[in-house]
C-alpha positions as CSV (number, residue, x, y, z in Angstrom):
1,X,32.1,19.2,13.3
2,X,29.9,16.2,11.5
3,X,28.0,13.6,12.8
4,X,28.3,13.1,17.0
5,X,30.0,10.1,18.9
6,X,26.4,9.5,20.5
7,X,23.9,8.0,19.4
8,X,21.0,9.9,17.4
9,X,18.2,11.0,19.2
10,X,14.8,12.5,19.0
11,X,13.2,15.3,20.8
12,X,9.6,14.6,22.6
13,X,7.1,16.8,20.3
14,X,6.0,19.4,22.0
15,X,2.5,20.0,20.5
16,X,0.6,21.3,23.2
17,X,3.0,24.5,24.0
18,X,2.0,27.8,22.3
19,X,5.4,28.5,21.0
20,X,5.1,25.2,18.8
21,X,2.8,27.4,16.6
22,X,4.6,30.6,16.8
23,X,4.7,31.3,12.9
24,X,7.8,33.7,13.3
25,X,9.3,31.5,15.5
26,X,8.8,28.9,12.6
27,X,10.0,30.9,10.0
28,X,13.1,31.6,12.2
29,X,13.7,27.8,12.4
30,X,13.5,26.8,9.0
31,X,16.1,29.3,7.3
32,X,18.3,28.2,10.5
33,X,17.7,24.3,9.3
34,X,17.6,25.4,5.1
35,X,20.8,27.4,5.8
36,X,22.8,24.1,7.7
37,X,21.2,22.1,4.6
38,X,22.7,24.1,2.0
39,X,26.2,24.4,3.2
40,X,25.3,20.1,3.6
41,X,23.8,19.6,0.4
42,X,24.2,15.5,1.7
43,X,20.4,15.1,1.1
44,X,20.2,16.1,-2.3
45,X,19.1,12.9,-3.6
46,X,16.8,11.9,-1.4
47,X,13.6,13.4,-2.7
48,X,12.6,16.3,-4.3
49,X,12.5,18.4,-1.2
50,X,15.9,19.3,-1.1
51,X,16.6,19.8,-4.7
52,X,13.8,22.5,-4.3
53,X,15.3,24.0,-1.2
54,X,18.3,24.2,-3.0
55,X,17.4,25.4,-6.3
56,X,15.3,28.2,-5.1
57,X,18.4,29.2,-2.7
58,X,20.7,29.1,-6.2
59,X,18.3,30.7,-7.9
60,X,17.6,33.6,-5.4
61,X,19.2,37.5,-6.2
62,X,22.1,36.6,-3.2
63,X,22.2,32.8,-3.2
64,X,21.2,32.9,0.7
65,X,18.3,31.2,2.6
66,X,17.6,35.2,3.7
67,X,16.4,35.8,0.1
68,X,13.6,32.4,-0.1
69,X,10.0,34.0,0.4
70,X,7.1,32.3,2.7
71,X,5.8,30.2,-0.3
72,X,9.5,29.0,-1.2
73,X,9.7,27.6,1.9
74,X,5.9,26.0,1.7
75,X,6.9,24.2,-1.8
76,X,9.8,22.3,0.1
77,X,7.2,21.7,3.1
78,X,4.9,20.3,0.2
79,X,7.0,18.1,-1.1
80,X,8.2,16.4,1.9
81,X,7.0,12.8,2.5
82,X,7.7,12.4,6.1
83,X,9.5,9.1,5.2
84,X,11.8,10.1,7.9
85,X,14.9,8.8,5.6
86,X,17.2,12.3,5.9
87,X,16.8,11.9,9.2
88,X,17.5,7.6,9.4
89,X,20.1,7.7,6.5
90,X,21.8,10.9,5.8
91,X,21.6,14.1,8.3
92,X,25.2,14.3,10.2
93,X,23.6,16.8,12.6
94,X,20.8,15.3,13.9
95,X,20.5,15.7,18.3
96,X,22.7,15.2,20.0
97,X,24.4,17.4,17.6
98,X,25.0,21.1,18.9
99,X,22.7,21.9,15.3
100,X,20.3,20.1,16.2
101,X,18.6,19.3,13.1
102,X,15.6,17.1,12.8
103,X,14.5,18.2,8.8
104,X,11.3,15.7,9.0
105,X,9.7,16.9,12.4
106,X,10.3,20.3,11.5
107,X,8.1,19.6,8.1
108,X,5.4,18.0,10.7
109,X,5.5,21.5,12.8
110,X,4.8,23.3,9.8
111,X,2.0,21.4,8.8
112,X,0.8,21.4,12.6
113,X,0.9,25.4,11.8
114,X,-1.3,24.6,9.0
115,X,-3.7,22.8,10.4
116,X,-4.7,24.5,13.2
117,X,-4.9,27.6,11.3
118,X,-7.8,25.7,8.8
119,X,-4.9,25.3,6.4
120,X,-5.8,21.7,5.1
121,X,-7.1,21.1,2.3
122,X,-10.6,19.4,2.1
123,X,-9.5,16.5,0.3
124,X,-6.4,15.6,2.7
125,X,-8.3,15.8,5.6
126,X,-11.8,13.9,4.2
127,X,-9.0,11.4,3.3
128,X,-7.3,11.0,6.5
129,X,-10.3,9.7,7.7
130,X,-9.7,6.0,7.2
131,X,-12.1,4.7,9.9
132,X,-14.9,6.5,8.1
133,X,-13.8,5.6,4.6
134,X,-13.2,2.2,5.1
135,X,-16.4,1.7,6.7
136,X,-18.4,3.0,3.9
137,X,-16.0,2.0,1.3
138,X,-16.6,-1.9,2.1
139,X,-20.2,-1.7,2.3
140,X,-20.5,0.0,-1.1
141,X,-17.6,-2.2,-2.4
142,X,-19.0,-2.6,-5.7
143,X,-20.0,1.0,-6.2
144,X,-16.6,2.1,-4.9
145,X,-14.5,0.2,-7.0
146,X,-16.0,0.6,-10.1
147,X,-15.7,4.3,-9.5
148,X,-12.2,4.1,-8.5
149,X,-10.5,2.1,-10.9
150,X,-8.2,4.3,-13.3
151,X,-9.7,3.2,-16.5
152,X,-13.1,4.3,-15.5
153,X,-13.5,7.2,-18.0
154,X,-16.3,8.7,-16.4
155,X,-15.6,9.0,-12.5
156,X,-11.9,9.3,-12.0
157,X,-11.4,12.7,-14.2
158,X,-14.5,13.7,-11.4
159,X,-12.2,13.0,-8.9
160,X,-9.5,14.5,-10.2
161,X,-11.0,17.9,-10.4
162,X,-13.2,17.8,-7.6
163,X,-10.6,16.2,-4.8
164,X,-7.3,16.6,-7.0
165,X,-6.9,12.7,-6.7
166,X,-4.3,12.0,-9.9
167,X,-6.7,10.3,-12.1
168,X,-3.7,8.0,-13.4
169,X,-2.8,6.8,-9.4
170,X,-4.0,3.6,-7.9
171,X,-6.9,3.9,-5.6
172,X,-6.8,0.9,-3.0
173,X,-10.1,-0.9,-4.2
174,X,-12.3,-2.0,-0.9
175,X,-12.7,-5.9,0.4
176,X,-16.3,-6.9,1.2
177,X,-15.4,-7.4,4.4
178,X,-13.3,-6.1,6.9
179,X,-10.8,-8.2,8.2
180,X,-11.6,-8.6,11.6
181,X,-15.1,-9.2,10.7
182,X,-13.8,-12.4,8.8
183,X,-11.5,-13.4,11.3
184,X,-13.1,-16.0,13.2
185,X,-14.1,-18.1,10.1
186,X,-9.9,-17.8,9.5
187,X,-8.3,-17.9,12.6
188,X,-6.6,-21.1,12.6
189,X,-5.9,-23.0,16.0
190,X,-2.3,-23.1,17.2
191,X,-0.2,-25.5,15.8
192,X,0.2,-27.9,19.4
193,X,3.3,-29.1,17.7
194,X,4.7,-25.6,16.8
195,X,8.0,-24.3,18.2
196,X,6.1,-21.2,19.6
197,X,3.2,-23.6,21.1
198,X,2.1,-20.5,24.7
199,X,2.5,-17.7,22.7
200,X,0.1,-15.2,22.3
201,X,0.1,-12.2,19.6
202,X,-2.6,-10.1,18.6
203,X,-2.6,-8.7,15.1
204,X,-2.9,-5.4,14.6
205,X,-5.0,-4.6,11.7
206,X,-4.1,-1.4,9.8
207,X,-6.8,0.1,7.8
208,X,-5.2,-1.3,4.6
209,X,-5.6,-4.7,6.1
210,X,-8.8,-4.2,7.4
211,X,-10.3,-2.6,4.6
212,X,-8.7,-2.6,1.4
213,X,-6.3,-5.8,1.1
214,X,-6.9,-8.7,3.4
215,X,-3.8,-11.0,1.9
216,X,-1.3,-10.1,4.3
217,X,-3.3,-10.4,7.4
218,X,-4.3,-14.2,6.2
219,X,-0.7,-14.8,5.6
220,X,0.3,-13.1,9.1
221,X,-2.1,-15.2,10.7
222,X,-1.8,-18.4,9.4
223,X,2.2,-18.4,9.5
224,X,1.8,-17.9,13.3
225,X,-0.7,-20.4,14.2
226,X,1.9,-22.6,12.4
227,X,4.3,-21.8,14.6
228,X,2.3,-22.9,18.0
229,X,1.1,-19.0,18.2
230,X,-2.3,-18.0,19.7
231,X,-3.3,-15.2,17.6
232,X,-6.3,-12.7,17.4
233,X,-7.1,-10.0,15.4
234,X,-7.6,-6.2,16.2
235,X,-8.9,-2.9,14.8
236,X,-9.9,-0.4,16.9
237,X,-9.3,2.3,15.0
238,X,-6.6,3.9,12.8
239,X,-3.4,4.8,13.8
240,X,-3.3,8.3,13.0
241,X,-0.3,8.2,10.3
242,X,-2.6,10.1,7.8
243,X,-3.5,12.7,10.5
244,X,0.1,12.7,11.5
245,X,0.8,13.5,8.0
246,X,-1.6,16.7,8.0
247,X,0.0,17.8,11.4
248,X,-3.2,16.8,13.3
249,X,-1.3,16.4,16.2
250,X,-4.1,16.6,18.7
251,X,-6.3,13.9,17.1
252,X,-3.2,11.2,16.5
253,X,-3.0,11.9,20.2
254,X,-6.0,11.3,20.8
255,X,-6.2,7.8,18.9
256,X,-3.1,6.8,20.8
257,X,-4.5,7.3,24.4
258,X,-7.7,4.9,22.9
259,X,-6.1,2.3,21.3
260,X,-2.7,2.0,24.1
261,X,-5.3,1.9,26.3
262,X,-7.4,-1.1,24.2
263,X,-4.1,-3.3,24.0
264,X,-2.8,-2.6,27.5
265,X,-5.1,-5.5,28.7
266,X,-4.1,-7.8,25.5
267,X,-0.7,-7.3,26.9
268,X,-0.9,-8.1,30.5
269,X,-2.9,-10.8,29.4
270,X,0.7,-12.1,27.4
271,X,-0.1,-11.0,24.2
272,X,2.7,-9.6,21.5
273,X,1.4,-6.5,19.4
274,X,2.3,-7.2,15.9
275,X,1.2,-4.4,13.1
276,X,0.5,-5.7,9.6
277,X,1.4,-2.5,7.8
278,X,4.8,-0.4,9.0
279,X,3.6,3.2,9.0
280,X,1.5,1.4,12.0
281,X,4.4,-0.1,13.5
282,X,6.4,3.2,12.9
283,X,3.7,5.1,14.9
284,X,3.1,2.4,17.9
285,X,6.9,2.4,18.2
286,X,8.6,5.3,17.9
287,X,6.0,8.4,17.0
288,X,3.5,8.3,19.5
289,X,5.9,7.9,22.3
290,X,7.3,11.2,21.0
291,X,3.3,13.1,21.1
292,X,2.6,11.4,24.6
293,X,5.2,10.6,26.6
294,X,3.9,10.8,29.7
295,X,1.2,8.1,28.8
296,X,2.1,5.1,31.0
297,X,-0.4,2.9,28.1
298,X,1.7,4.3,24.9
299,X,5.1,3.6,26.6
300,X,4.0,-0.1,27.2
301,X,2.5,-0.7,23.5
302,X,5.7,0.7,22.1
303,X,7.8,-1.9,24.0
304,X,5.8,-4.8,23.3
305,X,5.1,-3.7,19.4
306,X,6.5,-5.4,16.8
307,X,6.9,-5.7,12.9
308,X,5.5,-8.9,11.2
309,X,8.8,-9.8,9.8
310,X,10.2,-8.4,12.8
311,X,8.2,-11.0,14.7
312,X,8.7,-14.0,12.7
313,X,12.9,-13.3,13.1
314,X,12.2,-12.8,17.1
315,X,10.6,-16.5,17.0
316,X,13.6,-17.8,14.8
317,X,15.9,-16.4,17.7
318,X,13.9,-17.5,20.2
319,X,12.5,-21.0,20.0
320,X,12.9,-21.9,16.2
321,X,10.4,-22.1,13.5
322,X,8.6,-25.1,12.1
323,X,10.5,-27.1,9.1
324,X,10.0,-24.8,5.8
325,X,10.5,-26.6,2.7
326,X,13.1,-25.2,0.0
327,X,11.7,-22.4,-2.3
328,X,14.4,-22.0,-4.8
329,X,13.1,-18.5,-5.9
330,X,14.8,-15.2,-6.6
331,X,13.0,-12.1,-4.5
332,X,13.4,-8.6,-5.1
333,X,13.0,-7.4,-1.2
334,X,11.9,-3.4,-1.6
335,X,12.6,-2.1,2.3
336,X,9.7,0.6,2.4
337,X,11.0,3.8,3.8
338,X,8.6,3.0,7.1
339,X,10.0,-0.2,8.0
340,X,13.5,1.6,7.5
341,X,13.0,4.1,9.7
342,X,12.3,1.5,12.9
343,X,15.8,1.0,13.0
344,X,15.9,-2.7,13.0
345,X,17.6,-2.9,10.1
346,X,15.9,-5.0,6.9
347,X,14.0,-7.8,8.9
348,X,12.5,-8.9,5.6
349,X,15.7,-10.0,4.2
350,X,16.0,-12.0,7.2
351,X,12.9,-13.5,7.4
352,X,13.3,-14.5,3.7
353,X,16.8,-16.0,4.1
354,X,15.5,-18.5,6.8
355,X,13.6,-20.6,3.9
356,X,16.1,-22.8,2.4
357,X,17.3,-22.1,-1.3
358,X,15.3,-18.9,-1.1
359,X,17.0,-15.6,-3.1
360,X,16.5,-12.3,-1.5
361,X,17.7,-9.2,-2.6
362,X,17.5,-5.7,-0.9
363,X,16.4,-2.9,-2.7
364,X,16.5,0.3,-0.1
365,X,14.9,3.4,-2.1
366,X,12.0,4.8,-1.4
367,X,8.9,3.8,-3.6
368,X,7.8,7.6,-3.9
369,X,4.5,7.1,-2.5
370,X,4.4,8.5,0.7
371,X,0.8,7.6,2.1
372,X,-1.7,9.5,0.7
373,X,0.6,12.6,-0.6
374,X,1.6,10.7,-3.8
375,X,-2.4,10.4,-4.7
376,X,-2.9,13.8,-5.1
377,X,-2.4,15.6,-9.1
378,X,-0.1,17.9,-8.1
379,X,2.4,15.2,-6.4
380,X,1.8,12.0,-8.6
381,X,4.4,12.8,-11.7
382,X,6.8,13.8,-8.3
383,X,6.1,10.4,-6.8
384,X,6.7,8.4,-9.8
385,X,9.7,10.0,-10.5
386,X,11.4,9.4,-7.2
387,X,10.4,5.7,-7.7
388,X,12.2,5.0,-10.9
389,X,15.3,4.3,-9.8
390,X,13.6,1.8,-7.3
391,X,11.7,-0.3,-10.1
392,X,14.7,-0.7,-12.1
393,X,16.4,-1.7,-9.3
394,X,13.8,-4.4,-8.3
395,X,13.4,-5.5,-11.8
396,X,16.6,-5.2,-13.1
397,X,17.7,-9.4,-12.2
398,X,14.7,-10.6,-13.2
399,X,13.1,-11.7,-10.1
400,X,10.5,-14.1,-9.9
401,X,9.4,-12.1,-6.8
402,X,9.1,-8.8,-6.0
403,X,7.9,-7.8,-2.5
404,X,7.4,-4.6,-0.2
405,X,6.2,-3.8,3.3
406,X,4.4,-1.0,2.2
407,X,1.0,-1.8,1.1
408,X,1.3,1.4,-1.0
409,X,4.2,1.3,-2.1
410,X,3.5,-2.5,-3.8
411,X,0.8,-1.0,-6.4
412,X,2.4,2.0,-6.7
413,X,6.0,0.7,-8.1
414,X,3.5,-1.9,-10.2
415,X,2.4,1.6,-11.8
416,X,6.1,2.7,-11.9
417,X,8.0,-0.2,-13.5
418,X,5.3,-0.3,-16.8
419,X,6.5,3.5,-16.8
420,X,10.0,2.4,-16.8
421,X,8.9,-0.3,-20.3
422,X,8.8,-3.0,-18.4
423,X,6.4,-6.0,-17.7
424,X,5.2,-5.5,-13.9
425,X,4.1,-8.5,-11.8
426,X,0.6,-9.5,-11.3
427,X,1.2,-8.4,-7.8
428,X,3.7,-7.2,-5.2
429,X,2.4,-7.9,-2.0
430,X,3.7,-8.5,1.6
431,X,7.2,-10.5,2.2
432,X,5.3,-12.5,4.7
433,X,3.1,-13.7,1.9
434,X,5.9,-15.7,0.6
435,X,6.8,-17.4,3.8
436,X,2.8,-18.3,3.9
437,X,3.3,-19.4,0.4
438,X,7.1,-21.6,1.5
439,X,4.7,-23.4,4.1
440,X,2.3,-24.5,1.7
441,X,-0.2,-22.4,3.7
């Protein structure tokens, strides 16, 4: 039977037992999940994952998941995103289902295989190390952008062969200076007047924010203080996503028990948790409860953790926002794959539709980026395929705004609708950015 009368569920990750890394074990568990996905075929569209899977099975002397080999089953591993979206959107077997079928953890397992076995490549794991990156990336600003800008003849075919970065993909150029490091000329005082006048929230800066593209965090900051909100910003460190994505299980752990532990006194203290980017969120929330649950600091971040849009429709709700003036603009809304997978549905549409006149428009397909995957030579034509469909989609009414929550994602589909022929904006940045923008802020 399909689908369950419960509601999904996820199984706590169980990284630290032994059997986790049993490779036959492994093997076992993925022909048991490629077999249910064949006779399914539901995910076919998704991403390119499945269409491999699938392929390969059709392809094979007996058409049966008995006849893929070990490196079949690695090139759909490799193609996976972890955008979690078979799991959100499609799978009808996902727990509590007697199948039991959770396609995008299971991808995560194998890479946790991987990595511990020195499996990694150099350049995914040199550029999972954000804190490191971003640190030297912003001193040497000018050096590092120059280097990394996709016209540069000289230094991005270098790149190419020497870390297999795509010279055609966008490389987030470095700010001068962090973001928390500029904070306290740009904190704004609460807004005594404001709606939300007692409220606390501390920002948390992802390392996009706080390294690469300060906008949002301005926008974020200033739209609260309008509201009456005391707000502070906060880095501590990175949130582990692009471990996560290399199956570094025991250093995303790691980083969760430091930084729960950092905003466990903001929160006593009254403060809301509010990520800029959603892969942060994504992890706060829902993934690092699953890596440490018994971690009395992660279980209280991920209550009091919230989206920026998120946020700004919990204040609606709760004690109104300030007057916005009308913005009679069209806005192609792009709901990143990351802020889909909270399940809390598209709070950027709803955020958007609280200033008057204003013209949202949801466009749910993923961008193709997927972090740091869609970087690499070997997965940038993938990536830019899978987001076509998405930039005709956004540009297809001719908005005079196009916005994503993905900080990735924004360049990226800037790359991918000039591949489709068509004009791309100067910039798609951060939906909150228009609500900073509707305030005259």
């Amino acid at each position: 039977m399909e689908g369950s009368l419960q509601a999904p569920t996820r199984h706590t990750i169980p990284w630290r037992d032994e059997e986790f890394y049993d490779e036959a074990a492994l093997d076992a568990e993925l022909r048991r999940v490629a077999d249910i996905c064949h006779g399914c075929r539901r995910c076919f569209n998704l991403c390119d994952s499945f269409p491999i899977l699938f392929d390969k099975i059709d392809e094979s002397p007996n058409e049966e998941v008995s006849d893929l080999s070990g490196a079949d089953l690695k090139a759909v591993v490799d193609a996976c995103t972890l955008c979690d979206m078979c799991f959100m959107t499609k799978c009808p077997y996902v727990p509590p289902h007697e199948f039991d079928l959770d396609f995008p953890h299971l991808m995560l397992r194998y890479r946790a295989v991987e990595n511990r076995n020195g499996e990694t490549s150099f350049a995914d794991t040199q550029l999972a190390e954000m804190g490191r990156n971003g640190a030297i990336g912003t001193v040497l600003s000018g050096a590092a952008n120059w280097a990394t800008k996709p016209d540069n003849g000289l230094t991005r075919p270098l790149m190419e062969a020497v870390l297999g970065i795509d010279a055609r993909a966008h490389v987030p150029p470095f700010v001068d200076t962090p973001l928390t490091k500029q904070a306290p000329a740009l904190l704004p005082a609460p807004n005594p007047a404001g709606p939300a006048f007692g409220r606390k929230v501390a920002i948390y800066a992802g390392c996009h924010d706080e390294f690469n593209d300060n906008t949002p965090g301005v926008a974020a900051m200033k739209v609260f203080a309008h509201q009456g909100v005391e707000v502070r910003i906060e880095h501590p460190e990175c949130c582990g996503m692009p471990k996560f994505e290399n199956g570094n299980l025991p250093a995303v752990a790691s980083a969760a028990e430091r930084i729960s532990a950092h905003f466990a006194g903001l929160i006593e203290q009254g403060y809301d948790i509010v990520p800029l980017t959603t892969s942060c969120a994504l992890m706060l929330k829902f993934e690092w409860p699953l890596i440490e649950p018994d971690n009395a600091n992660v279980a209280l971040l991920s209550k009091h953790t919230f989206d920026v849009s998120e946020y700004v429709v919990r204040l609606s709700k709760g004690c109104g926002l300030a007057p916005i003036e009308a913005m009679p603009q069209s806005i192609a809304v792009h709901f990143a794959c990351h802020a889909r997978a909270q399940n809390i549905g598209s709070k950027a549409m709803e955020m958007l539709r609280l200033i008057p006149e204003a013209k949202p428009r949801l466009t749910e397909r993923c961008s193709g980026h997927g972090g740091k995957w869609g970087l690499f030579r070997e997965n940038f034509d993938r990536a830019v395929k899978v987001g076509k469909p998405t930039a005709r989609a956004l540009v297809k009414d001719e908005p005079d705004i196009i916005v994503s929550e993905c900080p990735l994602a924004g360049p990226h589909l800037r790359q991918v609708i000039e591949a489709n022929g068509s004009t791309p904006p100067d910039r798609i940045g951060h939906p909150i950015e228009v609500m900073a923008r509707a305030y005259g802020l």
